[in-house]
TORDREN-732498 format. One line per field, with one value per residue (C-alpha): residue in three letters; x, y, z. Coordinates in steps of 0.02 Angstrom, whole numbers, plus 50000, padded with zeros to 5 digits. Each point is the difference from the previous one (the first is absolute). Layout:
REM TORDREN-732498
residu: Ala;...
c1: X;...
c2: Y;...
c3: Z;...
REM end
This chain:
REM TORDREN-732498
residu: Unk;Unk;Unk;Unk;Unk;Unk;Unk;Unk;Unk;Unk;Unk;Unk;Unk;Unk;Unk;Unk;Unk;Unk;Unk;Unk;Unk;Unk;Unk;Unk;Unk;Unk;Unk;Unk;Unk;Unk;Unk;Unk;Unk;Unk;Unk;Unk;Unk;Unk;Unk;Unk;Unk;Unk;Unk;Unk;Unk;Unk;Unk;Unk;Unk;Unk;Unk;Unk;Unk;Unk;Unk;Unk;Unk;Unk;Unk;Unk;Unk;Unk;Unk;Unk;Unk;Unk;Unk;Unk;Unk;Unk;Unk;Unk;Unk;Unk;Unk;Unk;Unk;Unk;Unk;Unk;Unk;Unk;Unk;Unk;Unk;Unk;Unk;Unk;Unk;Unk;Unk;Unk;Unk;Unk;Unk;Unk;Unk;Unk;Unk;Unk;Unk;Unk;Unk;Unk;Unk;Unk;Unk;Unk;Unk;Unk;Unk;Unk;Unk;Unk;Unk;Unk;Unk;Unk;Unk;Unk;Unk;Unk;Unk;Unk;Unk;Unk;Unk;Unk;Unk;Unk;Unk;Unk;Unk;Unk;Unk;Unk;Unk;Unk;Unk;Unk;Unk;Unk;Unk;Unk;Unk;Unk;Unk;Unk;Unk;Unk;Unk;Unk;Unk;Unk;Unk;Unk;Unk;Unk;Unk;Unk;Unk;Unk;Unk;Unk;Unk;Unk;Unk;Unk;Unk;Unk;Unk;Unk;Unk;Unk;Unk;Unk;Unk;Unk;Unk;Unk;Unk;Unk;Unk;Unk;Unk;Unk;Unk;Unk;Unk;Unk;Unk;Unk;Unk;Unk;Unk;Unk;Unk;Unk;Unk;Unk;Unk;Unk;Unk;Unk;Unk;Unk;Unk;Unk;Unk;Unk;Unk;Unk;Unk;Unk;Unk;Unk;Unk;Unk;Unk;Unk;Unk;Unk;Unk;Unk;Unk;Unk;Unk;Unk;Unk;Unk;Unk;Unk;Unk;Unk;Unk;Unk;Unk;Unk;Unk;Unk;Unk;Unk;Unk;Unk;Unk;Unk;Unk;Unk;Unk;Unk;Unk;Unk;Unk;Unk;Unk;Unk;Unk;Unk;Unk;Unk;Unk;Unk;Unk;Unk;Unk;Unk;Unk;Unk;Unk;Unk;Unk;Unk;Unk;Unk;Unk;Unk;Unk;Unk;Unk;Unk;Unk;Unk;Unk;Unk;Unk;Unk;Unk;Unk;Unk;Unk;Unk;Unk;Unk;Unk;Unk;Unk;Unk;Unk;Unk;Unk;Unk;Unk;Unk;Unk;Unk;Unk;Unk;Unk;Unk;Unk;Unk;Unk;Unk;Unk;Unk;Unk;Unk;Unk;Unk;Unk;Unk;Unk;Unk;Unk;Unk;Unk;Unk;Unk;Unk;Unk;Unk;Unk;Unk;Unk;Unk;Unk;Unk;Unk;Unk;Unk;Unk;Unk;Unk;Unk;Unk;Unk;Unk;Unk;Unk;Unk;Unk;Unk;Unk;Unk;Unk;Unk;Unk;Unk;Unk;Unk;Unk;Unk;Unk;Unk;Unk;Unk;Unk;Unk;Unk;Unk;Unk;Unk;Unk;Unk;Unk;Unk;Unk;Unk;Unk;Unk;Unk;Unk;Unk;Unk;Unk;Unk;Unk;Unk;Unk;Unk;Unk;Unk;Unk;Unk;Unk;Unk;Unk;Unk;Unk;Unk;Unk;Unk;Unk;Unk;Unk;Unk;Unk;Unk;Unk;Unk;Unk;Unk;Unk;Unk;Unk;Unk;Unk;Unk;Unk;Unk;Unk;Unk;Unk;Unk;Unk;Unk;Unk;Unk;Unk;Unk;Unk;Unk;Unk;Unk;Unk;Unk;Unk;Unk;Unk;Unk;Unk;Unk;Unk;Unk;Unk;Unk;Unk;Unk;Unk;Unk;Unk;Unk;Unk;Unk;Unk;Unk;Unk;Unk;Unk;Unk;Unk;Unk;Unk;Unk;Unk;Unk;Unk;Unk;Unk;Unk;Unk;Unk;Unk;Unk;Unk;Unk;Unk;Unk;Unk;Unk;Unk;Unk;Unk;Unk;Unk;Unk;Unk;Unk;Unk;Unk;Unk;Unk;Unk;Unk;Unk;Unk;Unk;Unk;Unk;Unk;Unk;Unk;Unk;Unk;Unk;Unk;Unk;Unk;Unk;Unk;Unk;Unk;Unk;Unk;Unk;Unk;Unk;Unk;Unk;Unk;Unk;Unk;Unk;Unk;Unk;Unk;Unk;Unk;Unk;Unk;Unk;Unk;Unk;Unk;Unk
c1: 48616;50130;50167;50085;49864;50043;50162;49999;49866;50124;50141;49894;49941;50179;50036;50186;50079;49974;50085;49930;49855;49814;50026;49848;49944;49969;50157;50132;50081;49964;49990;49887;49954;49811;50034;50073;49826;49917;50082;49962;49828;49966;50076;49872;49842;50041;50011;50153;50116;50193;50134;50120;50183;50142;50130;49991;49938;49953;49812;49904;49920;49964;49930;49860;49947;49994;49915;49873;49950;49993;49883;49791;49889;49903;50179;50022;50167;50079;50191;50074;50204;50086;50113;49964;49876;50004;50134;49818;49917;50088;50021;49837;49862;49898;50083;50040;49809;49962;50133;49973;49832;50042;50125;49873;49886;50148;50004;49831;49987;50165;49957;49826;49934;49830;50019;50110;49859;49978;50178;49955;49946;50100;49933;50118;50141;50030;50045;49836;49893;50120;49962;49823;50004;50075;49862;49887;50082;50085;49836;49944;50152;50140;50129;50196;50110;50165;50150;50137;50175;49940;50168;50001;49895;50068;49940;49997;49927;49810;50005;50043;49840;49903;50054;49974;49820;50003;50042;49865;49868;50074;49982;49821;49943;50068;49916;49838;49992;50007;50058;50166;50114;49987;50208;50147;50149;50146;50153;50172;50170;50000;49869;49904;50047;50166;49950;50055;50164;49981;49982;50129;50118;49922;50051;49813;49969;50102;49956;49982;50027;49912;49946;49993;50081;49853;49830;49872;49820;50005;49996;49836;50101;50058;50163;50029;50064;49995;50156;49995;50174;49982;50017;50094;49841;49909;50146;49990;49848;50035;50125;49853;49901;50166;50046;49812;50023;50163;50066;50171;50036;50059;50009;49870;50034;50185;50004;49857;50118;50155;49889;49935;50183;50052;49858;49929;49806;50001;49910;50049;50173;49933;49920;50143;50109;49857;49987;50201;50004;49843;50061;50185;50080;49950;49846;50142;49871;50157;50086;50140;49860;49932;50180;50025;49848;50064;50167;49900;49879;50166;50040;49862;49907;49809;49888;50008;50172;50019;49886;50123;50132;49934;49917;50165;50115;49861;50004;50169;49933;49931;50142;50114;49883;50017;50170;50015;49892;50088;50177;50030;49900;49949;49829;49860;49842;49834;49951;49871;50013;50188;49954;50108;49916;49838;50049;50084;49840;49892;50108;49989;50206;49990;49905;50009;50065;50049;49956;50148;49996;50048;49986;49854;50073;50157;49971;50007;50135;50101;49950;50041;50169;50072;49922;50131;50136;49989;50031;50141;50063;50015;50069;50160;50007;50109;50008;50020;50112;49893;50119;49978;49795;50026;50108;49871;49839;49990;49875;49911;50099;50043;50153;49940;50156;50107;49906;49976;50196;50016;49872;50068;50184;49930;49931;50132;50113;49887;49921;50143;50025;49832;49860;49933;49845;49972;50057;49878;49853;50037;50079;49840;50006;50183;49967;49844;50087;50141;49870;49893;50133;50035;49821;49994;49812;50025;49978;49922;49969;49882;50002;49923;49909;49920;50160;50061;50044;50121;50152;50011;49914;49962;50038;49923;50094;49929;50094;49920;49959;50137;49900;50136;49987;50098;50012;50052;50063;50103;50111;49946;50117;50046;49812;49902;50124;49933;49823;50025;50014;49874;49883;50073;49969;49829;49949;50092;49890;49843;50055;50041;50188;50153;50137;50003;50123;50041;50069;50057;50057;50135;50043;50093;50158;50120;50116;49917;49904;50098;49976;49837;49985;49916;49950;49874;49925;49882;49861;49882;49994;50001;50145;50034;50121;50069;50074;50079;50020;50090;50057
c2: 51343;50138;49953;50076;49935;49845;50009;50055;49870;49881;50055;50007;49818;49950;49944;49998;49928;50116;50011;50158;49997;49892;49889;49986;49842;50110;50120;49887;49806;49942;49810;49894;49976;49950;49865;50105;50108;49825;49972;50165;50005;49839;50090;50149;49880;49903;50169;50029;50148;49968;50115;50045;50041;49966;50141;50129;49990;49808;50026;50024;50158;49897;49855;50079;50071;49853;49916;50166;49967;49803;49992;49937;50135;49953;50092;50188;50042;50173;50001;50148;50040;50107;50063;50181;50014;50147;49982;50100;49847;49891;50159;49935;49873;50120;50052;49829;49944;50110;49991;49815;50030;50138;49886;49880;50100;50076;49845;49975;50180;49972;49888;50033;49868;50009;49996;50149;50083;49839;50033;50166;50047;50155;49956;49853;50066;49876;49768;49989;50096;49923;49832;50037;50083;49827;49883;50079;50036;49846;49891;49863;50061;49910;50176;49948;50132;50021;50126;50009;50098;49963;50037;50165;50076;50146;49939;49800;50025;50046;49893;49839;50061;49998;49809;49962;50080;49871;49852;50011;50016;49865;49891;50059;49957;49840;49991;50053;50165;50138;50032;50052;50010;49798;50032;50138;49978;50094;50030;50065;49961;49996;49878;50060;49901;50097;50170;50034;49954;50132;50134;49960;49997;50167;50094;50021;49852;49928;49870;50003;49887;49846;50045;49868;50037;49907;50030;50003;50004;49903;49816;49964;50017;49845;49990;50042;49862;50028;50003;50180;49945;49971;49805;49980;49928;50186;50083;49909;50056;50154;49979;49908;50164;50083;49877;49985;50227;49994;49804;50032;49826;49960;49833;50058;49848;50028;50206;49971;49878;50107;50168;49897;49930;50177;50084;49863;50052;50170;50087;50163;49915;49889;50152;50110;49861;49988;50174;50044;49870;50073;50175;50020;49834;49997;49858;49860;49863;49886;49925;50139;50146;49930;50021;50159;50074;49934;50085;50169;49974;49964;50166;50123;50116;49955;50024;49810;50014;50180;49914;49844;50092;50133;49838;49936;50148;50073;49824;49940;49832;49978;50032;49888;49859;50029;50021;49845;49909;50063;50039;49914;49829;49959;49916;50056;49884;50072;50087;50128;50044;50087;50164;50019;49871;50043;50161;49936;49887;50144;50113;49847;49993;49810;49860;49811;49856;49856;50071;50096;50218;50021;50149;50010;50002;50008;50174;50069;49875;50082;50196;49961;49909;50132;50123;49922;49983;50171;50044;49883;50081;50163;49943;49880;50122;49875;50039;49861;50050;50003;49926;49817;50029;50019;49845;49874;50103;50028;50080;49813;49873;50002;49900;49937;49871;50172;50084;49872;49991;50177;50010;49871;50081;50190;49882;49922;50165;50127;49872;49896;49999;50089;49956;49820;50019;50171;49907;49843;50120;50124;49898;50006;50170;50022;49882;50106;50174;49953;49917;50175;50091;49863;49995;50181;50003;49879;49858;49965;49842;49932;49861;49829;50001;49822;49933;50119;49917;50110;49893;50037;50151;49967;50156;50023;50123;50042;50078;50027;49860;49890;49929;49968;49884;50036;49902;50094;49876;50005;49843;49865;49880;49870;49904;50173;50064;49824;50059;50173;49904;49904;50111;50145;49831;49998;50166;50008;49855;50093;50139;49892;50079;49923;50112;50088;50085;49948;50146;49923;50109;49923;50066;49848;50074;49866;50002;49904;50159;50146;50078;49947;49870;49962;49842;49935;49842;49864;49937;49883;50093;50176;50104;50106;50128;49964;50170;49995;50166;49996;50126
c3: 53180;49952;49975;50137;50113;49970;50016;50176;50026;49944;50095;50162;49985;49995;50168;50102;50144;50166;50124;50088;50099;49944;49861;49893;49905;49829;50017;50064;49971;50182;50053;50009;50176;50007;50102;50137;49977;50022;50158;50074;49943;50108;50134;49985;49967;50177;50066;50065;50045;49940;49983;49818;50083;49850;49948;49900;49847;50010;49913;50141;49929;49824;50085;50098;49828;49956;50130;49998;49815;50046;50125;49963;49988;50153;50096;50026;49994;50091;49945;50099;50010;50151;49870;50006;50122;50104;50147;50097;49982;50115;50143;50115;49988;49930;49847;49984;49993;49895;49884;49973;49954;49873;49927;49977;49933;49886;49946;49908;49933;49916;49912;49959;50084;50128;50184;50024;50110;50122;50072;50029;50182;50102;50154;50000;50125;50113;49981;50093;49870;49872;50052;50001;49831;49922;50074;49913;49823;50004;50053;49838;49917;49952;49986;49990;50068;49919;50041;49923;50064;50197;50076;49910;50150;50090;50173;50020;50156;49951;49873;50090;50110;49830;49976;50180;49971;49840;50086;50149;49855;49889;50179;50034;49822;49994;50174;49895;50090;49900;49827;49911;49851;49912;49992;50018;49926;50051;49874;50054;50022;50190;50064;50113;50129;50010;49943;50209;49878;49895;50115;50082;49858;49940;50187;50029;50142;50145;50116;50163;50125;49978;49807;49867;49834;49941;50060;49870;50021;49836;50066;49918;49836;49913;49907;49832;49907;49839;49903;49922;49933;49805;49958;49806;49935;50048;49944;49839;49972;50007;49881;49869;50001;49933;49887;49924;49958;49942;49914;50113;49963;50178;50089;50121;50113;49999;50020;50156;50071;49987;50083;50145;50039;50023;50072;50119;49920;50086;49886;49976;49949;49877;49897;50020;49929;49854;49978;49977;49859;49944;49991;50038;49920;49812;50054;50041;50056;50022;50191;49939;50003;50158;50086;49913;50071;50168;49977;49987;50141;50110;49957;50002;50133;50027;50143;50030;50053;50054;50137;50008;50061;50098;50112;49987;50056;50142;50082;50069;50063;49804;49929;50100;49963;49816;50002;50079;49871;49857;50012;50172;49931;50170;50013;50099;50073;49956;50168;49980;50176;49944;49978;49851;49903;50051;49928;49846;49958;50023;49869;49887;49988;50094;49991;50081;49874;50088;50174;49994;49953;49803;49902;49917;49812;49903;49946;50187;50035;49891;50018;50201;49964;49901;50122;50122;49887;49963;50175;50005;49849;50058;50158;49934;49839;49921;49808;49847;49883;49819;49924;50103;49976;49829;49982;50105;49924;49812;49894;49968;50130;50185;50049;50162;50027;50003;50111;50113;50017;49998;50147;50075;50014;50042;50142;50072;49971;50093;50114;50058;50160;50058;50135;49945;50068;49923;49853;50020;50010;49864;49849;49906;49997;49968;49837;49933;50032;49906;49855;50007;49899;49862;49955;49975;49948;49857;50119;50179;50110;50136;50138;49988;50144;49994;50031;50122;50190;50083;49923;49808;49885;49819;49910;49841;49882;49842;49864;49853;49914;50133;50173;50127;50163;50141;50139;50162;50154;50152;50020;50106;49978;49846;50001;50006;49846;49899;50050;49938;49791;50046;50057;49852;49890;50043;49957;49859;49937;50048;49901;49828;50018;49977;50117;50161;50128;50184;50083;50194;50149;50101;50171;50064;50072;49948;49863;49891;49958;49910;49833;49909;49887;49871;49877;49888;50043;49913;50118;49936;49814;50065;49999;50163;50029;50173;50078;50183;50104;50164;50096
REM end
């Protein structure tokens, strides 16, 4: 082989994290998730129709590949997408019937496969004739109908006819009448049971009178129930393949750990974080390179969250409910029947954890909190003198007993006084948009949700190589106070650390409450720095 030929052969074979579009076992680092295949697979062999709905970019596309390229050889697999199909094809039933044939027939050709010419028939115009025209290609067959990008069709309307078409088949056959495909498997964000949602979010639909928001001819479909969420072990394999090409020297175990705390396991998350160490920060397979790839994802523009926030801003019932689960820390039961969670699951933004709404993971968390706090921001357009953020945060240390006082007295000066309810309901965010500026990039923080009830907020505030905990509580009274250590205590211990921060609002209007106060305190070998705010 010449040379230069095999140089670019070797350069080819080297393979990268994606992040755009199919990921491909022998061009990208991708996890390992065969046993998610395995599940699905049993799905197809007991012949059942199911629907893919996660958010953007959550694999959906990659793991029909997969499941494509899995399947025995005794299955015939049509893998179609309604990502730039013609808008023509969805105008009547017509062009619809014959449009799905020449995309199945598409199909085959493509990819140089026989059976291109058995999904050809131009007589096929009407669901009767189409119908007919799958009895008999589908007859002793065991075909597996996959589409990808579902909700990306220009007209819902014909194409929920298509389905209902589907479903009286998939009835007949398992009547033993007739014949049809063995499964379809439908992959998009909205489900299809509220693709009615959809329209109507889009301006294209309204109901009338009497309309359901949901009525899907779909109810022969079971639920999807895999987890397409990626668990550390998969992520950690991910991160073998790496380490086997290039001796990194990480602690696999450690570095999988530390990318699933941030990203939940949604997966386009997990290889941006991989591929920003990879290409942007100098291969730092360390927990610091993990948060500094974090700090730059909070930061940049992508489709992923281009489509965040233009769900968020286009839907004022959606954004209320996030504000509220963010800055307001008010807690929501899981209801999918609330239209804004229903919508919020389908975008992939929420998710149930404890039967109660959360955000899905600590990356959104935080990209939607300082969404807020920048509108707060602009609105109070109260400025820090550098010189204080200087003095609490230094090139290499961040003085959090300072800035806890100093917060504590730009509270009780510009608050005092004020609306305590107001007060009650917005301290959290008062505390974070007066954090924002201190961190100035170098640092950032997130919630602890698991131990978030309404009453307290663990903050986490990293700051370069410094992990802060911050314990955010209205007072309750002189028990719940004792509580607070205990409880600030207890995660301390989880966390192998030796000193936190207890940051308590006080609206009691007595005069036992004035200036704040502050104090470091000793509870059961921790050390706790007590603050007191009143107004």
């Amino acid at each position: 082989m010449p040379p230069a030929v095999a140089v670019f052969s070797i350069f080819y074979s080297m393979r990268e994290f994606n992040v755009t579009g199919l990921c491909v076992p022998r061009m990208h680092y991708m996890a390992d998730t065969s046993e998610k295949i395995r599940q699905i697979m049993i799905m197809v062999e007991k012949g059942l129709y199911f629907t893919i709905n996660r958010g953007r970019q959550y694999g959906k596309t990659t793991t029909l590949s997969l499941l494509e390229k899995s399947l025995p050889k005794e299955y015939t697999v049509i893998k179609v997408s309604f990502e730039g199909v013609s808008d023509s094809m969805f105008d009547s039933d017509a062009d619809f019937c014959k449009g799905i044939l020449n995309v199945c027939s598409k199909y085959f050709t493509e990819r140089n496969l026989p059976g291109s010419e058995a999904w050809v028939d131009s007589s096929v115009i009407t669901f009767d004739l189409l119908d007919a025209f799958l009895n008999k290609t589908c007859a002793g067959k065991k075909i597996v109908l996959m589409i990808d990008e579902v909700d990306k069709t220009s007209n819902n309307l014909i194409f929920l006819k298509f389905l209902g078409m589907l479903r009286d088949k998939y009835l007949k056959r398992n009547d033993g009448v007739g014949a049809t495909f063995q499964s379809v498997i439908l992959a998009g964000v909205y489900d299809i049971k509220n693709l009615k949602l959809k329209m109507i979010q889009a301006g294209t639909h309204q109901l009338k009178d009497g309309e359901k928001r949901i009525n899907s001819p779909w109810n022969i479909a079971i639920d999807f129930e895999v987890d397409m969420s990626l668990s550390e072990k998969e992520i950690a394999s991910m991160l073998s393949e790496y380490e086997k090409d290039h001796n990194a020297g990480m602690s696999i175990e450690s570095i999988a750990k530390e990318i699933r705390f941030y990203t939940n396991g949604y997966p386009y998350l997990v290889s941006r974080i991989c591929q920003r160490i990879e290409t942007k920060l100098n291969k730092d397979w360390s927990l610091q390179g993990v948060q500094n790839a974090v700090k730059e994802i909070l930061v940049e523009k992508s489709t992923l969250f281009d489509d965040l926030f233009k769900n968020i801003k286009s839907n004022p019932d959606l954004e209320e409910l996030l504000r509220n689960l963010t800055v307001g820390n008010r807690a929501y039961p899981y209801n999918i029947d609330n239209s804004a969670i229903e919508l919020a699951s389908t975008f992939g933004i929420v998710e149930e954890r404890g039967r109660f709404v959360a955000i899905h993971n600590r990356i959104f968390e935080i990209r939607i909190m300082n969404y807020f706090i920048s509108e707060k921001i602009a609105v109070d357009n109260k400025i820090i003198p550098s010189s204080l953020i200087n003095l609490v945060a230094g090139k290499e240390k961040f003085n959090m007993p300072l800035f806890l006082e100093k917060f504590a007295n730009h509270y009780y000066e510009i608050y005092n006084g004020k609306d305590i309810k107001f007060l009650e309901r917005e301290c959290r965010l008062l505390f974070i948009t007066y954090l924002k500026p201190y961190l100035n990039g170098i640092g950032f923080y997130h919630l602890e949700s698991e131990t978030r009830d309404g009453e307290r907020t663990d903050i986490i505030i990293d700051y370069i190589s410094e992990q802060f905990v911050v314990e955010l509580k209205l007072w309750y009274g002189d028990v719940a106070h004792e509580e607070a250590f205990e409880q600030i205590v207890g995660y301390l211990e989880s966390k192998n650390k030796d000193t936190g921060y207890l940051l308590t609002f006080d609206f009691r209007k007595t005069t036992n409450v004035g200036k704040p106060q502050s104090k470091w305190i000793e509870h059961k070998g921790k050390k706790i720095f007590d603050v007191m705010v009143g107004i």
